[in-house]
CHARMM internal coordinates of N, CA and C (Angstrom, degrees):
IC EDIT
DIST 1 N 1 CA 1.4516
DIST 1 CA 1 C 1.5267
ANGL 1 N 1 CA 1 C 108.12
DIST 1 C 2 N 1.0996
ANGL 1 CA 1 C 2 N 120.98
DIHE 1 N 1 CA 1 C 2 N 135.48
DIST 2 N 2 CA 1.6611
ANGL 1 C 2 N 2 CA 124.82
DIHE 1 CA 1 C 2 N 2 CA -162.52
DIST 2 CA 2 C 1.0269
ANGL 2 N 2 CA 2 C 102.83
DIHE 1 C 2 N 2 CA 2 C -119.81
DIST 2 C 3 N 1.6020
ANGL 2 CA 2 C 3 N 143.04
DIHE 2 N 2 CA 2 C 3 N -8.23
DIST 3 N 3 CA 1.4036
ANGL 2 C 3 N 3 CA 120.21
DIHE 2 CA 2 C 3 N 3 CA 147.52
DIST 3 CA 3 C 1.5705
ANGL 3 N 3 CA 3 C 101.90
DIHE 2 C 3 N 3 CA 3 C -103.06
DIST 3 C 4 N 1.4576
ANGL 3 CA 3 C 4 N 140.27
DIHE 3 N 3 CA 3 C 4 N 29.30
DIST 4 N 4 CA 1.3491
ANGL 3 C 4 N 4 CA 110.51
DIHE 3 CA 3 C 4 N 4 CA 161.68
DIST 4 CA 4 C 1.4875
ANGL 4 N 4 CA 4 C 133.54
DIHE 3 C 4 N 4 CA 4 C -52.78
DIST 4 C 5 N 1.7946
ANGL 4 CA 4 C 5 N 120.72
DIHE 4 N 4 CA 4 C 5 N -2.67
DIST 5 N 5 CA 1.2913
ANGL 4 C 5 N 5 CA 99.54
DIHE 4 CA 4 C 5 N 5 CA -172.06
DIST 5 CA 5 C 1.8000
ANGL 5 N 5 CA 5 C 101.31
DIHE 4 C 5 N 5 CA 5 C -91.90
DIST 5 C 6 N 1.1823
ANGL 5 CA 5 C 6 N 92.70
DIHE 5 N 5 CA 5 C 6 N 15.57
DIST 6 N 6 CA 1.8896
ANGL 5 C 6 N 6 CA 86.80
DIHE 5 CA 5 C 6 N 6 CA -173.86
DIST 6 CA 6 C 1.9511
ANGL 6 N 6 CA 6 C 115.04
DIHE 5 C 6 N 6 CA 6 C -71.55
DIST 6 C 7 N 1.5334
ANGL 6 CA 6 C 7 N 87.15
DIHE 6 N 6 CA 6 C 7 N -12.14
DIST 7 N 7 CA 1.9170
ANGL 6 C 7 N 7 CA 88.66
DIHE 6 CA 6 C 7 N 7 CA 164.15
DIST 7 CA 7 C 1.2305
ANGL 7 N 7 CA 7 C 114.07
DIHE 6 C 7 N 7 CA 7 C -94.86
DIST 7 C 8 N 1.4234
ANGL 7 CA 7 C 8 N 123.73
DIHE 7 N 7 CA 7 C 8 N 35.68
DIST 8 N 8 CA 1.5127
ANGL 7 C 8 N 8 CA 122.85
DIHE 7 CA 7 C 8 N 8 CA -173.60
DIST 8 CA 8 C 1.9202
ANGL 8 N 8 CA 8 C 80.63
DIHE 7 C 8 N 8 CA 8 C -119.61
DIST 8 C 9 N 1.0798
ANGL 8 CA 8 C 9 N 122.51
DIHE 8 N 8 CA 8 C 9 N -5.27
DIST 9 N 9 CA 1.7643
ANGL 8 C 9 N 9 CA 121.76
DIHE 8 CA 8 C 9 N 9 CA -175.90
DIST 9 CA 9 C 1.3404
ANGL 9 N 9 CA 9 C 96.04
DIHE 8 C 9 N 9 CA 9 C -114.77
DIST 9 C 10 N 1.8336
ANGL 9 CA 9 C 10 N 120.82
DIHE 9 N 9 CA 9 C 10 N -73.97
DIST 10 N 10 CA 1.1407
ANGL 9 C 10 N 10 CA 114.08
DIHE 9 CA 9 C 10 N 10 CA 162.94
DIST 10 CA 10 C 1.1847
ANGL 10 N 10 CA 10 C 132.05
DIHE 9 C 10 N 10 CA 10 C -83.80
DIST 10 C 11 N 1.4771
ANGL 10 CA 10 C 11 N 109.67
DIHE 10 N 10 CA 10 C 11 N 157.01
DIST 11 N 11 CA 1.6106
ANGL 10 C 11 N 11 CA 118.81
DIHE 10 CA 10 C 11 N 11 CA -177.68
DIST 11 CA 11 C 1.6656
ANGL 11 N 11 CA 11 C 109.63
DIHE 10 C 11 N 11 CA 11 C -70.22
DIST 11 C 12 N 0.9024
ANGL 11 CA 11 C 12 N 148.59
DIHE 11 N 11 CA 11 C 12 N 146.07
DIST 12 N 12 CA 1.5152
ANGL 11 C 12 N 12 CA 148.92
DIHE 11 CA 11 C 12 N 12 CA -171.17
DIST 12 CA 12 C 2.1588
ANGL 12 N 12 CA 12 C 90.35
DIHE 11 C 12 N 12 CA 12 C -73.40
DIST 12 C 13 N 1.1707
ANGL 12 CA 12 C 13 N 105.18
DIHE 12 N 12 CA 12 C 13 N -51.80
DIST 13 N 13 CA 1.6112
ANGL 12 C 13 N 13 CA 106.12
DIHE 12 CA 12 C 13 N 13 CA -177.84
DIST 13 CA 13 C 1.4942
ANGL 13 N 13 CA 13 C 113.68
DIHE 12 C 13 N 13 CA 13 C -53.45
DIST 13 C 14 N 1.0828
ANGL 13 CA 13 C 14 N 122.95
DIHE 13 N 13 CA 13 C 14 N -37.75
DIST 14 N 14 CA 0.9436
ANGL 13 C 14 N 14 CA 125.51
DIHE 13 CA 13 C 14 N 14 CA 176.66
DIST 14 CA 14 C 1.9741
ANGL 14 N 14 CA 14 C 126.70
DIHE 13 C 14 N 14 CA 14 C -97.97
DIST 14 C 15 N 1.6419
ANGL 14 CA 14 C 15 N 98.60
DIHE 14 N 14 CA 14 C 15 N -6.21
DIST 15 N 15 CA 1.5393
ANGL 14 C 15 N 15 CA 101.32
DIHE 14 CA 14 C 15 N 15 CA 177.13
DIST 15 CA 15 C 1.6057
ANGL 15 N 15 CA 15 C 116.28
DIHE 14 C 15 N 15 CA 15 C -98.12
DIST 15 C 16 N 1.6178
ANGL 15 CA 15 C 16 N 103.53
DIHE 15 N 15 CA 15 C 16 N -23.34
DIST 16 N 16 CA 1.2182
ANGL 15 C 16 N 16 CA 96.45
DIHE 15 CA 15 C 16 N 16 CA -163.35
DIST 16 CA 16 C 1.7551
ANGL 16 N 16 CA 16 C 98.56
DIHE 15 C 16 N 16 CA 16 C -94.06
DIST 16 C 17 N 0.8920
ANGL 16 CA 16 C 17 N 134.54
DIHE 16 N 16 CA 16 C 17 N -17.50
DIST 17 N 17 CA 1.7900
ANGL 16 C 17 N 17 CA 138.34
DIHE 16 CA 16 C 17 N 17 CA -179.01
DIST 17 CA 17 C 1.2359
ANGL 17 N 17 CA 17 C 93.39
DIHE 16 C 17 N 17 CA 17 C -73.33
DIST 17 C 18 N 1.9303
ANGL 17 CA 17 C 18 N 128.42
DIHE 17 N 17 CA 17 C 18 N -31.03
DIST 18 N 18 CA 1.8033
ANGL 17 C 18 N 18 CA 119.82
DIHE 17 CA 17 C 18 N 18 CA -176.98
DIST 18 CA 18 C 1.4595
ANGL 18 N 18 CA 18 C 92.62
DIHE 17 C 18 N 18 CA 18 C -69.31
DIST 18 C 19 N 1.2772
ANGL 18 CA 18 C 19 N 122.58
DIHE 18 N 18 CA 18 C 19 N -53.23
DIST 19 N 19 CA 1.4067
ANGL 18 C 19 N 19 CA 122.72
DIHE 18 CA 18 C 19 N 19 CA -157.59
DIST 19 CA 19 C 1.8079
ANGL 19 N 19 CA 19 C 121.27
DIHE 18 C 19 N 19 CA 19 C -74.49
DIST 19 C 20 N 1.4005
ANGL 19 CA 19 C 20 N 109.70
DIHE 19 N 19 CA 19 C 20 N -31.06
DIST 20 N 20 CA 1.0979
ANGL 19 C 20 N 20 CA 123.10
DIHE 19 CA 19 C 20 N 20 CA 176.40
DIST 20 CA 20 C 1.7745
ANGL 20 N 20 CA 20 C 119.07
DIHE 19 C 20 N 20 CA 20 C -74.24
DIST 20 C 21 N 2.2557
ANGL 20 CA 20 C 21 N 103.24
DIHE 20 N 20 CA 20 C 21 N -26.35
DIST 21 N 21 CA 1.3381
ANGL 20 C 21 N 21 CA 98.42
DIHE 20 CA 20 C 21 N 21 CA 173.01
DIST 21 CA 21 C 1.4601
ANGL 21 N 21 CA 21 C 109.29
DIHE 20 C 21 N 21 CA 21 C -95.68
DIST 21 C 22 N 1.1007
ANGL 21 CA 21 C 22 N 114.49
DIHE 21 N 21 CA 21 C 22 N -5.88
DIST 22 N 22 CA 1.8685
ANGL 21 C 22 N 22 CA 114.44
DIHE 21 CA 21 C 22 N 22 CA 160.96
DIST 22 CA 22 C 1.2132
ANGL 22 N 22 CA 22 C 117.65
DIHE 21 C 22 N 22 CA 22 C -64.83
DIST 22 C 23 N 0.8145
ANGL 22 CA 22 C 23 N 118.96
DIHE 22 N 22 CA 22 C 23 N -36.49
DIST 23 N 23 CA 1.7992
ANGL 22 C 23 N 23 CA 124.42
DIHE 22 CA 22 C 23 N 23 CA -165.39
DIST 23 CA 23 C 2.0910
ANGL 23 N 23 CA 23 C 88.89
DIHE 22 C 23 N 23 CA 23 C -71.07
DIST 23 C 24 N 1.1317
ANGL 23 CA 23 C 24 N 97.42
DIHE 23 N 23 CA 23 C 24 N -60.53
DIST 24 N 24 CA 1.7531
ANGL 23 C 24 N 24 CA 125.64
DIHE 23 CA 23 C 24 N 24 CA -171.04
DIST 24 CA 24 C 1.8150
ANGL 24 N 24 CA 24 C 101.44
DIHE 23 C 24 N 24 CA 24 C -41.90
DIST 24 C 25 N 1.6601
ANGL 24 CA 24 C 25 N 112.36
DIHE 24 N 24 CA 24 C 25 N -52.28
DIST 25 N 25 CA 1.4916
ANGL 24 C 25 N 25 CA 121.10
DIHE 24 CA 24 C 25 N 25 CA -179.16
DIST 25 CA 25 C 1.6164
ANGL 25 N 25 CA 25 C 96.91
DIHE 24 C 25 N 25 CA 25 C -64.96
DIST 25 C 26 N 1.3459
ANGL 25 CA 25 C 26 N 121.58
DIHE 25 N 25 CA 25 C 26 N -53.65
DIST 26 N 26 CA 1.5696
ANGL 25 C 26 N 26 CA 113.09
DIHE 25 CA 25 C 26 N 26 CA -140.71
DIST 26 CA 26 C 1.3701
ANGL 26 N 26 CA 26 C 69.85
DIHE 25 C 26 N 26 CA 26 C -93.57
DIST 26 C 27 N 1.3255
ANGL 26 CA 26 C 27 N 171.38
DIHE 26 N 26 CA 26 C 27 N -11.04
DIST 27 N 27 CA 1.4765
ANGL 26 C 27 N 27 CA 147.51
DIHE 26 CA 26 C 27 N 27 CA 161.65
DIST 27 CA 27 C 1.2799
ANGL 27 N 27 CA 27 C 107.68
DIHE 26 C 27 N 27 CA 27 C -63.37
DIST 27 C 28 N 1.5097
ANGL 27 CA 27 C 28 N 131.53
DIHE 27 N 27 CA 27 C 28 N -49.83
DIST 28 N 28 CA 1.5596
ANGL 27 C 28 N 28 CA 141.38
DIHE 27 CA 27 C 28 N 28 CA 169.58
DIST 28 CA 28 C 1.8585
ANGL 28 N 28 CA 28 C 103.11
DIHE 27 C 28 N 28 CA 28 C -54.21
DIST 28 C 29 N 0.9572
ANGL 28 CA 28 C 29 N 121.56
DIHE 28 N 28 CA 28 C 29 N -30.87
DIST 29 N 29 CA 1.2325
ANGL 28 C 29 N 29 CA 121.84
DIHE 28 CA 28 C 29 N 29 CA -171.72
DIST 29 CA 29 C 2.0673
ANGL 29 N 29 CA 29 C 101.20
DIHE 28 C 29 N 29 CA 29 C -77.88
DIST 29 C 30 N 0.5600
ANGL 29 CA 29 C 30 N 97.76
DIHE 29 N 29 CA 29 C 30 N -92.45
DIST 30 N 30 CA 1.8445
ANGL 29 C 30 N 30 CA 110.26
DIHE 29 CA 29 C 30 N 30 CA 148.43
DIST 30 CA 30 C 1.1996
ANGL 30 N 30 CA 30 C 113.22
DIHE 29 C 30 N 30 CA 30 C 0.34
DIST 30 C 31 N 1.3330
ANGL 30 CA 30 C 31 N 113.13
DIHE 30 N 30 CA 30 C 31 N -71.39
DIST 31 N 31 CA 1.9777
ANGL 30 C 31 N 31 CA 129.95
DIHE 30 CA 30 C 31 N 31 CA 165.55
DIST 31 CA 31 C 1.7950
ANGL 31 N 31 CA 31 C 103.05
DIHE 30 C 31 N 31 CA 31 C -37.46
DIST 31 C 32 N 1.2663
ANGL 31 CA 31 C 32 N 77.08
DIHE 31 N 31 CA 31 C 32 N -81.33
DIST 32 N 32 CA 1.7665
ANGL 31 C 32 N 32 CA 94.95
DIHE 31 CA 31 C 32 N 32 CA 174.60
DIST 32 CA 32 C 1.7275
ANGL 32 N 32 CA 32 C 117.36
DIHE 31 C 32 N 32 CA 32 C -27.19
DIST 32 C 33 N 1.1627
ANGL 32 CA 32 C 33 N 130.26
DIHE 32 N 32 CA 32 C 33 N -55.55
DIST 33 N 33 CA 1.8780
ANGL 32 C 33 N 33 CA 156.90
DIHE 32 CA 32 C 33 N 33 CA -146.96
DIST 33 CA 33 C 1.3407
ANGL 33 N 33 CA 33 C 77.98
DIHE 32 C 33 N 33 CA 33 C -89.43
DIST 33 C 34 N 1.0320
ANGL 33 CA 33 C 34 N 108.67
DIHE 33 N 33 CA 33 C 34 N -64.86
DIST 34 N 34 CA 2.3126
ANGL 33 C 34 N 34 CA 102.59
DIHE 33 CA 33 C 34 N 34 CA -169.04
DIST 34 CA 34 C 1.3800
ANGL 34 N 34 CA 34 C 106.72
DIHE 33 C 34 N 34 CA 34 C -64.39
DIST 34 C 35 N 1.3640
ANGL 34 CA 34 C 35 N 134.98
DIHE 34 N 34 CA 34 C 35 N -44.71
DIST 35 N 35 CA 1.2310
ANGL 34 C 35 N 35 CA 152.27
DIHE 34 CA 34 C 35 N 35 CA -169.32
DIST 35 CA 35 C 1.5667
ANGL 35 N 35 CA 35 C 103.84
DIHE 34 C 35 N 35 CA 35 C -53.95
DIST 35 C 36 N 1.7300
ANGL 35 CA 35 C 36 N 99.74
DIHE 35 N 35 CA 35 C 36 N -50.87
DIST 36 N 36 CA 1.7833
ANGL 35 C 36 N 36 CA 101.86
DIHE 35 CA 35 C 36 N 36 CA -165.58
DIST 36 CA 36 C 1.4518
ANGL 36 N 36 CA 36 C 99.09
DIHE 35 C 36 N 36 CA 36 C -94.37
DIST 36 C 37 N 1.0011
ANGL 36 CA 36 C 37 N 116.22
DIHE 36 N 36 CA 36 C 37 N -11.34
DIST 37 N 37 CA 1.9329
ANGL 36 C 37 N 37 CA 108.81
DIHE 36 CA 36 C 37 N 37 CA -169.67
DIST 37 CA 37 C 1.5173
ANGL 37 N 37 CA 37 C 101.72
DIHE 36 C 37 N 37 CA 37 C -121.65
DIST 37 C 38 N 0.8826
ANGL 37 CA 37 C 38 N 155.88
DIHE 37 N 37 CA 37 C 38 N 2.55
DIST 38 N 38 CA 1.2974
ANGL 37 C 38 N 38 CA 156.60
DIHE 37 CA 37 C 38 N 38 CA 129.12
DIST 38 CA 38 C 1.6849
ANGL 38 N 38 CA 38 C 126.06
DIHE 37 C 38 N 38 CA 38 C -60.44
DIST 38 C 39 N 1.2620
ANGL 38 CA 38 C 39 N 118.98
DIHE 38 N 38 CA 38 C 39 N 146.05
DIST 39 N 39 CA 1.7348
ANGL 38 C 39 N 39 CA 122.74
DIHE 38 CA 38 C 39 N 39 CA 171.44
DIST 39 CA 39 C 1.4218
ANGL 39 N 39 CA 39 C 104.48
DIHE 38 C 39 N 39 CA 39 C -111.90
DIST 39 C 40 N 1.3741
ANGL 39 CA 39 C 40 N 130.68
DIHE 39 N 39 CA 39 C 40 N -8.04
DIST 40 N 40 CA 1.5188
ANGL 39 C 40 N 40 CA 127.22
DIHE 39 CA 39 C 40 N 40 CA -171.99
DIST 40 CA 40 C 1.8082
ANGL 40 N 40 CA 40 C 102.62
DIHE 39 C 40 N 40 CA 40 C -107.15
DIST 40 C 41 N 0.8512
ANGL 40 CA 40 C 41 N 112.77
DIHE 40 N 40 CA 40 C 41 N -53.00
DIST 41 N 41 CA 1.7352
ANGL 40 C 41 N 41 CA 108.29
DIHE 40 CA 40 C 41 N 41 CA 172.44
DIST 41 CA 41 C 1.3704
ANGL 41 N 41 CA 41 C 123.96
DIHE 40 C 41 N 41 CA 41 C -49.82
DIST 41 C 42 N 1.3767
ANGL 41 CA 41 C 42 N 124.49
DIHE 41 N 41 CA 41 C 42 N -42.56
DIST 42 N 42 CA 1.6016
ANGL 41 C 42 N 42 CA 103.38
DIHE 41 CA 41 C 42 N 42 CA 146.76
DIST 42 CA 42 C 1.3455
ANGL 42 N 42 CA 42 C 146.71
DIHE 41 C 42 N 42 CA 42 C -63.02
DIST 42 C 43 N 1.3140
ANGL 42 CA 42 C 43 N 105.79
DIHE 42 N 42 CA 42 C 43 N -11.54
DIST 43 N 43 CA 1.6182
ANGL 42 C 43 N 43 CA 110.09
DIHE 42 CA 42 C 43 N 43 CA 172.94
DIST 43 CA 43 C 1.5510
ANGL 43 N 43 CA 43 C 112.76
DIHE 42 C 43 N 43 CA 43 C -101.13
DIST 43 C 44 N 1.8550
ANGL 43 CA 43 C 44 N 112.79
DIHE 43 N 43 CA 43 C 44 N -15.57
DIST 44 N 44 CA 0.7451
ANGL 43 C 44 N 44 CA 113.14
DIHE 43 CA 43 C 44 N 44 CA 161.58
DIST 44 CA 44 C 1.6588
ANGL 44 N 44 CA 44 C 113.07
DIHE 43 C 44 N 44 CA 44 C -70.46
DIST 44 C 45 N 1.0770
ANGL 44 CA 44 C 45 N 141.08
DIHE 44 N 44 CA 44 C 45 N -32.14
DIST 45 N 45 CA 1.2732
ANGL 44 C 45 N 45 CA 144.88
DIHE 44 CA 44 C 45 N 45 CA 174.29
DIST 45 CA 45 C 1.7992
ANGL 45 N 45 CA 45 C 105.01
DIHE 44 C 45 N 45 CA 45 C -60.08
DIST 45 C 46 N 1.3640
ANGL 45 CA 45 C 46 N 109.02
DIHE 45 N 45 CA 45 C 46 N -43.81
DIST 46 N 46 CA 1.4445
ANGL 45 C 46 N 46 CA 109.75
DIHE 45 CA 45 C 46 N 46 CA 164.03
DIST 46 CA 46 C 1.2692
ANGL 46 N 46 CA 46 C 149.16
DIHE 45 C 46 N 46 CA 46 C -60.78
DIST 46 C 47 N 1.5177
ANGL 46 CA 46 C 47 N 98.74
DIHE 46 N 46 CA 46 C 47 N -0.81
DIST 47 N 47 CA 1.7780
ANGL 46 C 47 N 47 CA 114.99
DIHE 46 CA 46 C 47 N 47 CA -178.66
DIST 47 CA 47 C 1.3565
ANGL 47 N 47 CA 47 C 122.89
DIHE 46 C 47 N 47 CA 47 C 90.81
DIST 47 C 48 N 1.9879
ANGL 47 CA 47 C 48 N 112.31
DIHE 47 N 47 CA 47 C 48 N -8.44
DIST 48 N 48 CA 1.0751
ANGL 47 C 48 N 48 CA 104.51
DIHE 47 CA 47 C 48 N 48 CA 161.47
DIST 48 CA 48 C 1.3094
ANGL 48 N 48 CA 48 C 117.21
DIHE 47 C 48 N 48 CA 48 C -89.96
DIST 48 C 49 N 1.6129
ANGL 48 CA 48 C 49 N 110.30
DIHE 48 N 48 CA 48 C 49 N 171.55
DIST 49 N 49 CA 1.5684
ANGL 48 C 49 N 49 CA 131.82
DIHE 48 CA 48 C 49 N 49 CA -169.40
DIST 49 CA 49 C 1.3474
ANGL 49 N 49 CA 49 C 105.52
DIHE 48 C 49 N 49 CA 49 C -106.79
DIST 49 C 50 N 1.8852
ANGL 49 CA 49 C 50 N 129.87
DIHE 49 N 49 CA 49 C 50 N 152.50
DIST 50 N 50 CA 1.3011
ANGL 49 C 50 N 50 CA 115.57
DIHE 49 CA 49 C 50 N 50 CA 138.38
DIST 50 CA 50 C 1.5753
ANGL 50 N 50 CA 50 C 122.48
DIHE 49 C 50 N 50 CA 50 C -22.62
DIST 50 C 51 N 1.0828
ANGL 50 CA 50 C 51 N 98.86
DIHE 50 N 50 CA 50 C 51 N -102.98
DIST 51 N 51 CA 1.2605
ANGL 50 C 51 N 51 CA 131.84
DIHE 50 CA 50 C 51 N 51 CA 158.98
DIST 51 CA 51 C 1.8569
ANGL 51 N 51 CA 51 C 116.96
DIHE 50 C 51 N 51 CA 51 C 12.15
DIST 51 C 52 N 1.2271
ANGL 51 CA 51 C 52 N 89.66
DIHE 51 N 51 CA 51 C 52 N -58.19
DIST 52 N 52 CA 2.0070
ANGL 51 C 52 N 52 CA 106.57
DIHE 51 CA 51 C 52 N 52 CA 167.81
DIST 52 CA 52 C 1.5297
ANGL 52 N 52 CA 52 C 115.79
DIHE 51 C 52 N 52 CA 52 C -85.81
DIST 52 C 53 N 1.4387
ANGL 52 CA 52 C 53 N 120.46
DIHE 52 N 52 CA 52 C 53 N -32.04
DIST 53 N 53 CA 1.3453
ANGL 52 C 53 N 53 CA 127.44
DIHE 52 CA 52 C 53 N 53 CA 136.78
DIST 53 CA 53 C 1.4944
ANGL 53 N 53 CA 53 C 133.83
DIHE 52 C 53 N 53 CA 53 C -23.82
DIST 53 C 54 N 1.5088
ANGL 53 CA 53 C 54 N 110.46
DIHE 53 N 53 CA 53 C 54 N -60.70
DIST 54 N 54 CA 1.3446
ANGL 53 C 54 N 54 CA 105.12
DIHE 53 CA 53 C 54 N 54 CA -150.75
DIST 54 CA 54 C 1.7321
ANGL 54 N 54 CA 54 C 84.10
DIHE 53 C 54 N 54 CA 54 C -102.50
DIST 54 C 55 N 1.1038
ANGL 54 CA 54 C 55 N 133.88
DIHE 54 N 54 CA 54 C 55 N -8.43
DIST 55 N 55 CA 1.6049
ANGL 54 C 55 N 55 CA 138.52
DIHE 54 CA 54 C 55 N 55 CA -164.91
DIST 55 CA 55 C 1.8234
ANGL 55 N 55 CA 55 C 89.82
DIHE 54 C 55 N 55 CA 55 C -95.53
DIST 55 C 56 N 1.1069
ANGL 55 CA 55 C 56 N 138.89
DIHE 55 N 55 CA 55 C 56 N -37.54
DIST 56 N 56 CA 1.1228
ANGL 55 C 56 N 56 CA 137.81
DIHE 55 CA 55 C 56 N 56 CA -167.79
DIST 56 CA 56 C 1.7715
ANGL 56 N 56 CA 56 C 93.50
DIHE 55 C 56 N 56 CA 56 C -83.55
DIST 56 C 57 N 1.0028
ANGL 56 CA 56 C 57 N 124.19
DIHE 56 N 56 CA 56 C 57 N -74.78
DIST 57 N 57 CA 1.4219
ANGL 56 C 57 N 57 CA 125.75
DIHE 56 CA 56 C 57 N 57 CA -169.17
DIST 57 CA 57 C 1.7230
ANGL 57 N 57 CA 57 C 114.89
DIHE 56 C 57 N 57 CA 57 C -57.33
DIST 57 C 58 N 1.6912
ANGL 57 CA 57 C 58 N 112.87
DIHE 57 N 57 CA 57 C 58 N -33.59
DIST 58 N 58 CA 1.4404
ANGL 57 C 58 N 58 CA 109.55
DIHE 57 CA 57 C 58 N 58 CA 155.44
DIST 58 CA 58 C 1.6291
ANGL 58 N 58 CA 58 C 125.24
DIHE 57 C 58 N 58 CA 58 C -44.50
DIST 58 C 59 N 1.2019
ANGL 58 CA 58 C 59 N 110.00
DIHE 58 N 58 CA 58 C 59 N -45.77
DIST 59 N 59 CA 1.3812
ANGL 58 C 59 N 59 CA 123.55
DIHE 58 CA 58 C 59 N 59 CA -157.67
DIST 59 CA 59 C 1.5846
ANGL 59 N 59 CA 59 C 103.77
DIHE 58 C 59 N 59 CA 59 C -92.17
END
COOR INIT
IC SEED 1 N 1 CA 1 C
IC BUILD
């Protein structure tokens, strides 16, 4: 492992809860960005399809 000496600076108690709640924000952040700027990911979250979408509004 080639950064193991980085717990010789940080404490493991205190590095891995920074690193594990970063990952956690910028995934929620991410969630969020598709959520507000997209029209298909919420309905995709809703069970509808393209596909049943574009066949309903064709017809």
């Amino acid at each position: 492992m080639n950064q193991g000496r980085i717990w010789t600076v940080v404490k493991p108690t205190v590095g891995l809860p920074l690193l594990l709640g970063s990952v956690t924000v910028i995934a929620i952040l991410v969630h969020y960005a598709v959520l507000s700027h997209t029209t298909w990911f919420p309905k995709y979250w809703n069970g509808k399809t393209a596909a049943i979408e574009s066949s309903v509004t064709i017809g």
